[in-house]
C-alpha positions in Angstrom: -21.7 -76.4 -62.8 -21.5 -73.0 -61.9 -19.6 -69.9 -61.2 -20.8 -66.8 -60.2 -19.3 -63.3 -59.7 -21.2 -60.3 -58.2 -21.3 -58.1 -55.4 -22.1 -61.1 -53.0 -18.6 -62.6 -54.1 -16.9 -65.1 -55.9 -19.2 -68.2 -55.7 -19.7 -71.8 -57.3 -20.1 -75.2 -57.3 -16.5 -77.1 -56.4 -15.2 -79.7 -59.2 -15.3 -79.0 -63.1 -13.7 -76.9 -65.1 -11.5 -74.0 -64.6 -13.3 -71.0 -65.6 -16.9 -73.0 -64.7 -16.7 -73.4 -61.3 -14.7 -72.6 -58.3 -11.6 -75.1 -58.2 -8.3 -74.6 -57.2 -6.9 -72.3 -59.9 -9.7 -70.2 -59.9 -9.1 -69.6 -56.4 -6.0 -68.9 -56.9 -6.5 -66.4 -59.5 -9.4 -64.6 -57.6 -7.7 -64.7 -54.0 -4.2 -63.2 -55.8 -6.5 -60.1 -57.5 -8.0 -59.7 -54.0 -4.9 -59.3 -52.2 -3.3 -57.5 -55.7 -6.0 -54.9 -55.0 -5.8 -54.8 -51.2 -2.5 -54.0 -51.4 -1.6 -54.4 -47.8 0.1 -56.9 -45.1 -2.6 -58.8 -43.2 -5.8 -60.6 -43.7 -8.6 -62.6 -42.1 -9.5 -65.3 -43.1 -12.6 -67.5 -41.8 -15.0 -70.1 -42.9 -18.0 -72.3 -42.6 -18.2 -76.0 -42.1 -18.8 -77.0 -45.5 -17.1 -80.2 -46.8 -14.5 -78.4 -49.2 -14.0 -75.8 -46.7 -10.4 -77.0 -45.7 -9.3 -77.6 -49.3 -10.5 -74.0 -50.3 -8.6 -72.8 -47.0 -5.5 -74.2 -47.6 -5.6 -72.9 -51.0 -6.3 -69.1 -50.1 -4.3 -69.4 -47.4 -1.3 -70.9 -49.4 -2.1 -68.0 -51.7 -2.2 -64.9 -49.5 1.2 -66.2 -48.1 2.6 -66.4 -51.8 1.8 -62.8 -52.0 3.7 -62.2 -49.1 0.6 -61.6 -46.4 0.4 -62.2 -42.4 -2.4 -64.6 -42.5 -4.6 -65.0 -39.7 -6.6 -68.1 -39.8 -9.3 -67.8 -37.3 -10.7 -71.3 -38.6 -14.5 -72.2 -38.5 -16.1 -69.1 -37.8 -19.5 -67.5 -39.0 -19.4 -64.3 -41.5 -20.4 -62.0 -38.3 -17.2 -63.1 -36.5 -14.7 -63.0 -39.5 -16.1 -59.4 -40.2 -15.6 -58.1 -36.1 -11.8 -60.1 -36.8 -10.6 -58.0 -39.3 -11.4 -54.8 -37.2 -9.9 -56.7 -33.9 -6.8 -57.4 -35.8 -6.8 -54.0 -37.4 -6.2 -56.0 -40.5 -6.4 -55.1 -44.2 -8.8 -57.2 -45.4 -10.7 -60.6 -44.8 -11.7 -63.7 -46.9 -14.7 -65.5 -45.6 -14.9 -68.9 -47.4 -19.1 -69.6 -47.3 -21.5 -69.7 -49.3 -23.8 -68.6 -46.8 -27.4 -70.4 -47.6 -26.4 -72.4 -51.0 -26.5 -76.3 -50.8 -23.5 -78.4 -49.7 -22.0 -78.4 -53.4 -21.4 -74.6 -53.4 -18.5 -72.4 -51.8 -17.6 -68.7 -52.7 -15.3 -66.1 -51.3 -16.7 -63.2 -49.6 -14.5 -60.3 -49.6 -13.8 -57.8 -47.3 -12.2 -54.1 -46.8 -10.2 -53.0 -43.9 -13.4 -51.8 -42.1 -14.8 -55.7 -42.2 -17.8 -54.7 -44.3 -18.1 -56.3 -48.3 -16.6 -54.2 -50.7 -18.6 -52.1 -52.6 -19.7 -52.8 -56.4 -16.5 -50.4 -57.6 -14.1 -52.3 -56.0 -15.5 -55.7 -56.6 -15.8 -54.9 -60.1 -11.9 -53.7 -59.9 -11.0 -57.3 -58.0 -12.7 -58.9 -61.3 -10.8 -56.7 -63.7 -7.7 -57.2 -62.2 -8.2 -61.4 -61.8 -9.0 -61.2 -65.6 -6.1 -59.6 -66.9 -4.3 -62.3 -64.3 -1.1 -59.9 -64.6 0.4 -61.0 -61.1 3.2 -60.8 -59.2 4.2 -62.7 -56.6 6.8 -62.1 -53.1 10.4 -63.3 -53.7 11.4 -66.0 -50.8 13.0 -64.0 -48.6 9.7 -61.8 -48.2 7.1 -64.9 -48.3 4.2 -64.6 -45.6 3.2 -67.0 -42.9 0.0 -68.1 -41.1 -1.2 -67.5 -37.8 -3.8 -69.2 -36.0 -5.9 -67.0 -33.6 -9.2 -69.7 -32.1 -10.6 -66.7 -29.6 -12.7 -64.7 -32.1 -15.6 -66.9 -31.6 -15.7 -66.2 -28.0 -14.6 -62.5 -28.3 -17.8 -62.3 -30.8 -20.3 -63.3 -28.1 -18.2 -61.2 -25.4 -18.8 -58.2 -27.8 -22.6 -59.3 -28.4 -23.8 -59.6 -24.6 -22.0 -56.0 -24.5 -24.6 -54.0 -26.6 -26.6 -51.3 -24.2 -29.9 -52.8 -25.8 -28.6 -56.9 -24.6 -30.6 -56.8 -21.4 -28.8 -60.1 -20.4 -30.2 -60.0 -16.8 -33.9 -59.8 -18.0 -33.1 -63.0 -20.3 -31.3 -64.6 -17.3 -33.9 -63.9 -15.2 -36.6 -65.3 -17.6 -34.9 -68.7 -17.9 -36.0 -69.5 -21.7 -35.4 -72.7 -23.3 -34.8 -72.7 -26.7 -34.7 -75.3 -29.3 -31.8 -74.0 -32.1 -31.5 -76.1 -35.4 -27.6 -75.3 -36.9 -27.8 -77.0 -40.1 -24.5 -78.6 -39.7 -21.9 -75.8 -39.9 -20.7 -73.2 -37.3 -23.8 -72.4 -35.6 -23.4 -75.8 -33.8 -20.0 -74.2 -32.5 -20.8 -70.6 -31.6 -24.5 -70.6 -30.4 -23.8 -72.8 -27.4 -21.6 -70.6 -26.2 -24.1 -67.8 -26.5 -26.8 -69.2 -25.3 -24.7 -70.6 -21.8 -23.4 -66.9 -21.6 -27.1 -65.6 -21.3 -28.1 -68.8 -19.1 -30.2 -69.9 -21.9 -31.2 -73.7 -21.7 -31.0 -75.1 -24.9 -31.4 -78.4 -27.4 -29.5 -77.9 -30.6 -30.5 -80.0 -34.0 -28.2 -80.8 -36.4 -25.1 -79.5 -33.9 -22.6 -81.6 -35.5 -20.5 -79.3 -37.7 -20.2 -81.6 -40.8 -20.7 -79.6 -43.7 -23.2 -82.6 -44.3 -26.4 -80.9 -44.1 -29.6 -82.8 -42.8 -31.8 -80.5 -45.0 -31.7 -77.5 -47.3 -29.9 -74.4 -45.7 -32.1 -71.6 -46.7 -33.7 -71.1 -43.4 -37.0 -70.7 -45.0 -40.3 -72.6 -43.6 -40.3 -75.6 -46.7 -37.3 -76.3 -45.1 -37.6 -76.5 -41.7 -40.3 -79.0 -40.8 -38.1 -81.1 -38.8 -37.4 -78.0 -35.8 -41.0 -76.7 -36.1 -42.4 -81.0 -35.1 -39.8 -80.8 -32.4 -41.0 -77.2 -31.2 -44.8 -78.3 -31.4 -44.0 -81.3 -29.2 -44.0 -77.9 -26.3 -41.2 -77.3 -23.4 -39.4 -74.4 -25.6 -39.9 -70.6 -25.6 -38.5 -69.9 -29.1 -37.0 -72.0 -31.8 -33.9 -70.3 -33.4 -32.9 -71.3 -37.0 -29.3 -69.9 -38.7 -27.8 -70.5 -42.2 -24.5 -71.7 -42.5 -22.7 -69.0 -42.0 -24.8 -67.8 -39.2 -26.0 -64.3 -41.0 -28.7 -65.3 -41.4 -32.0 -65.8 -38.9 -35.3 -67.0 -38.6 -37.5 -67.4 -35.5 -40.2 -70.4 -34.7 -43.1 -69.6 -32.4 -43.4 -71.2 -28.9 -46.6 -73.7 -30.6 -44.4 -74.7 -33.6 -45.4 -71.8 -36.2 -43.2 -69.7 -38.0 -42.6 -66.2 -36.8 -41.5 -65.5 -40.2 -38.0 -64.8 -41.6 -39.0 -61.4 -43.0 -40.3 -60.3 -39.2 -36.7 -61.2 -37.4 -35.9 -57.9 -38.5 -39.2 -56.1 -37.8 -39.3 -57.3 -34.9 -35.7 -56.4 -33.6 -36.4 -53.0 -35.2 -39.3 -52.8 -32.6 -37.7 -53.4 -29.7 -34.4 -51.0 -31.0 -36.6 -48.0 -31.8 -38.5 -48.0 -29.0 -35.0 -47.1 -27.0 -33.6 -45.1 -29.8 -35.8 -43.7 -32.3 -34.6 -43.0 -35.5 -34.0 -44.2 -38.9 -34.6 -47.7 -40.6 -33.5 -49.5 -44.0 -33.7 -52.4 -45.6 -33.9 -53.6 -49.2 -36.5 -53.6 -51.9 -37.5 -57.2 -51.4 -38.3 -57.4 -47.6 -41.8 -56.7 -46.4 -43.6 -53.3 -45.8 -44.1 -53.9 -42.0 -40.5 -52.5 -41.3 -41.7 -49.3 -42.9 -44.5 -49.2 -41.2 -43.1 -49.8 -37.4 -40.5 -47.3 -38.2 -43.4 -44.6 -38.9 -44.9 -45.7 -35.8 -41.7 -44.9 -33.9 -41.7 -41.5 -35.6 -38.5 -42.6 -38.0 -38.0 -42.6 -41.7 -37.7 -45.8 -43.7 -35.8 -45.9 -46.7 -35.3 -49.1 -49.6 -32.3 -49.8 -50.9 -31.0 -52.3 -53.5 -30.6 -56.6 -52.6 -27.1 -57.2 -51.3 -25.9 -56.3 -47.7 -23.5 -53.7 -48.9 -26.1 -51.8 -50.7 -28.1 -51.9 -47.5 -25.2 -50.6 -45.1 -24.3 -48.0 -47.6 -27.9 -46.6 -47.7 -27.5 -47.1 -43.5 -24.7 -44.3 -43.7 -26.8 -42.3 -46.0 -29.6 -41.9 -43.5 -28.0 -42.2 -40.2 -30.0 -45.7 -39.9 -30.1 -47.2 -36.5 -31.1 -50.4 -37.6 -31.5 -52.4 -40.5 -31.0 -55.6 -42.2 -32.9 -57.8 -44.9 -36.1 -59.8 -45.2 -34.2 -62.5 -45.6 -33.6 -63.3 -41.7 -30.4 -60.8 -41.6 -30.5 -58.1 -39.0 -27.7 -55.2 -39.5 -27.0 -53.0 -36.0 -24.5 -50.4 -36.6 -23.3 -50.5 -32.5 -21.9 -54.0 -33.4 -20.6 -53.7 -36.8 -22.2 -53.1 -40.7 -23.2 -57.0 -41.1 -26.0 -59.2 -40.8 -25.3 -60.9 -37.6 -27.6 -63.8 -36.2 -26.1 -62.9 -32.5 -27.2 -59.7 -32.5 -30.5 -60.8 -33.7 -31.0 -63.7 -30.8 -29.7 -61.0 -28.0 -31.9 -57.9 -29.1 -35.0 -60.7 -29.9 -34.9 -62.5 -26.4 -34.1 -59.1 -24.9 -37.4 -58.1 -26.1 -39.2 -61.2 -25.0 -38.0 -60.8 -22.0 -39.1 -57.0 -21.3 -42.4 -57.3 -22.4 -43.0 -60.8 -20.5 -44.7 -62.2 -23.9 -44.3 -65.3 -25.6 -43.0 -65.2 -29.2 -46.3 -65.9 -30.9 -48.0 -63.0 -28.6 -45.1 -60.4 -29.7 -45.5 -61.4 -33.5 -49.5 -60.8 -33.3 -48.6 -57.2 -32.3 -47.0 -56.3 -36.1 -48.6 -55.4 -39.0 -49.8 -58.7 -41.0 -48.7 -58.4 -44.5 -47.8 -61.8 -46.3 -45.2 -62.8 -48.8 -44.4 -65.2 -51.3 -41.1 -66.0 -52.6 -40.5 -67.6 -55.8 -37.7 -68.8 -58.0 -37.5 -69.1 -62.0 -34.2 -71.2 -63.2 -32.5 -69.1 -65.8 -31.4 -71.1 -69.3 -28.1 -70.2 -70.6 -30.1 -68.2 -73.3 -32.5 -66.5 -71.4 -32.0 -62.6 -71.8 -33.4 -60.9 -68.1 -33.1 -57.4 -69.6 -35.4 -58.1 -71.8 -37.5 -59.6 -69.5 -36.8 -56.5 -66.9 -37.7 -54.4 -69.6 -41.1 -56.2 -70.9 -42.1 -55.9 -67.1 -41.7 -52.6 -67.1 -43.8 -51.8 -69.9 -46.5 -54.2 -68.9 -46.9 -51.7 -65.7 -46.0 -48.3 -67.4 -50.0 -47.4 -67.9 -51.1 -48.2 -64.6 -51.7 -45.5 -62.4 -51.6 -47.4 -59.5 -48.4 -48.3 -59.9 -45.4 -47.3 -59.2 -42.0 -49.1 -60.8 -38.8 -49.0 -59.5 -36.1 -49.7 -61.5 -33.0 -49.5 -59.4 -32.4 -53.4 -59.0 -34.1 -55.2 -61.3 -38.0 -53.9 -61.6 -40.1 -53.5 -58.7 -43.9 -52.0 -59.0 -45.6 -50.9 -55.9 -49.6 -50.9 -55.5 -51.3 -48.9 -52.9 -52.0 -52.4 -50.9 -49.3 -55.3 -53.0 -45.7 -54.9 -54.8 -44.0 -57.3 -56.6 -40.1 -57.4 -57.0 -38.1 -59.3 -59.8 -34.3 -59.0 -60.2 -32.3 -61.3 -61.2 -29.8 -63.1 -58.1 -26.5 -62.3 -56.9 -25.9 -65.6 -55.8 -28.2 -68.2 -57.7 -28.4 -68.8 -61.2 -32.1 -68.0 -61.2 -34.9 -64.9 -61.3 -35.9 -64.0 -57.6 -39.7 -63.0 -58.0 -40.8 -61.8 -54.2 -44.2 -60.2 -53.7 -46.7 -59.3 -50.8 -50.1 -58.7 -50.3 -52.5 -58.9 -46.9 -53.0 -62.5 -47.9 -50.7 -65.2 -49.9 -53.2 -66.1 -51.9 -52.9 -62.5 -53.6 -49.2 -62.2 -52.9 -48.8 -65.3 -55.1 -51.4 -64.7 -57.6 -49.4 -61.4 -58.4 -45.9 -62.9 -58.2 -47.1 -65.7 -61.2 -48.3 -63.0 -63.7 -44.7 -61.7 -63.4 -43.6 -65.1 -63.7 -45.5 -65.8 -66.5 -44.2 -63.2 -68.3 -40.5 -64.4 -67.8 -41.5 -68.2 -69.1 -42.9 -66.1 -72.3 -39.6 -64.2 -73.1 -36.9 -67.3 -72.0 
């Protein structure tokens, strides 16, 4: 059982022990520090289909209006739409209840500021200190809050979507795809049919239902998805369209049944966005080198920035960035909002398609061909990754050829490979990502680092 605090939330595996996992009273304790801190009126709160979704609800909820907050519940709802929400009702804050890609045991709570976007390391870390010393005070019952449901922000989302000057919705229209979209079982079942009969989009939809039961591991990565990519191969789609959960995440499957690859959705949205609006790209240390290079073919400037979304859109700001995201499937587009958003992604992707009059596999042979490999190491209760960080470091520091970064965990860049280890924000494991012109090296490379972990647990 676990529990895990970092800047991607509050998040663990329901049932246990208090202080082990995240049950009621830990909820409790976390959701009054976040509303301690706040230290408004009003917040957001939305949340995935997961099973223990309602419980976790009704105990935030129940919380937030012991603390004496207007509560708006804007029930199942992906991250994208909860973040636009607390912006619409020009709240204070927002609570998404997901755990985003994690398997149907997990929950968290994702916190937000009055802008919608996470909160940064320093506040997070503020939320924790403050839940620690669990010194709280509650409203007296004249001054209690109250909940109020709103069910329209899933539509206003796709309103707001089909808005953007770069949604060419009469090209998609006119182009009259059919898609083939696999949910997994939570909120993308309820929000992507609307999109897609907004742009005129025929559709099929796997695993619609929105159980919280899902048929098959979240992470939208390839392992996972065999069922979609049979069903795709079988032929009468354009594009298969794969979300997380939580729908902030997004991966693409070619017209023939092969992947497009998660770390190109953003490559590939980049593409079609600079070629309207040159200028500035970022996205984190562990996504692939082909968004660097597009950029520089657009005549912008890439820049890296640490793993978690709020290190990306703080970097965004930094730069002026018209675009960015993570390799991971989540595309970031500042004329929406500073969040991944699987909506955006879909609109801006089939906008593209339909411009250029290509199929998917015929857009994705036009991008530079680097290949990655993404592994995992477990951690032990014992094993020490700064040690390890630090090992890796000095395994690399006489190589000329390479060049470490140390900013998040320990990255070392070659002339024509890198390899990235950090430890993650929301697994209890080592991410070890590299990439190289073929797997075969990308791998090779990412199991000498990983070797060197097993050595030092």
């Amino acid at each position: 059982m676990t529990l895990i605090k970092s800047i991607s939330g509050i998040r663990g595996t329901i049932g246990g022990r208090t202080g082990d996992t995240l049950n009621p009273l830990d909820i409790v304790k976390f959701t009054t520090a976040y509303a301690t801190f706040i230290k408004g009126s009003k917040i957001v709160v939305g949340r995935d289909g997961r099973i223990s979704g309602p419980m976790v609800r009704d105990v935030v909820c129940g919380t937030l209006v012991g603390m004496g907050y207007e509560v708006i519940d804007i029930g199942l709802a992906t991250t994208p739409t909860t973040e636009l929400a607390v912006r619409w009702h020009q709240a204070d804050g927002g609570i998404i209840i997901t755990a985003s890609h994690n398997p149907t045991q997990w929950n968290a709570l994702k916190l937000l500021n009055r802008e919608g976007e996470f909160l940064t390391a320093e506040d997070g870390a503020e939320v924790l200190r403050i839940a620690e010393a669990e010194d709280f005070d509650y409203a007296p019952v004249e001054q209690l809050g109250h909940v109020v449901r709103d069910d329209t922000m899933n539509q206003r989302h796709v309103d707001s979507v089909l808005q953007l000057k770069l949604a060419d919705v009469e090209a998609i229209r006119q182009r009259k795809f059919r898609v083939c979209a696999d949910t997994i079982n939570s909120v993308g079942g309820i929000i992507l049919p609307q999109l897609f009969e907004a742009l005129g989009v025929g559709y099929e939809i796997l695993n619609g239902e929105c159980t919280g039961r899902f048929d098959h591991n979240p992470e939208p990565l390839e392992k996972n998805l065999g069922g979609i990519m049979n069903r795709m191969r079988e032929g009468g789609f354009d594009l298969g369209i794969v979300v997380d959960p939580d729908v902030d995440r997004l991966a693409f499957i070619c017209e023939d049944g092969t992947m497009f690859g998660e770390e190109y959705t953003l490559v590939s949205v980049a593409d079609y966005v600079l070629a309207h609006t040159p200028g500035n790209t970022v996205s984190n240390l562990s996504s692939t080198r082909a968004l660097r290079d597009v950029t520089e073919r657009h005549g912008g400037q890439y820049t890296a920035a640490a793993v978690g979304e709020v290190n990306v859109t703080t970097k965004m700001k930094q730069t002026g960035a018209i675009i960015g995201g993570e390799g991971n499937g989540g595309v970031i587009y500042p004329e929406s909002h500073y969040g991944r958003d699987a909506l955006v992604g879909i609109v801006l992707f089939l906008s593209s398609l339909a411009q250029k009059g290509c199929t998917a596999s015929e857009l994705r042979s036009t991008f530079p061909d680097y290949q990655i490999a993404k592994n995992r190491i477990d951690l032990t209760p014992g094993t020490d990754v700064d040690a390890i960080l630090t090992r890796v470091k000095e395994l690399f520091a006489a190589d000329p050829s390479a060049q470490v970064n140390d900013i998040d965990g320990v990255k070392i860049d070659f002339p024509d490979r890198w390899v990235h280890l950090r430890k993650s924000n929301t697994e209890p494991i080592i991410r070890v990502y590299s990439e190289a012109q073929t797997m075969e090296q990308a791998d090779e490379l990412g199991r000498r680092l990983m070797e060197v972990v097993y050595r030092n647990q």
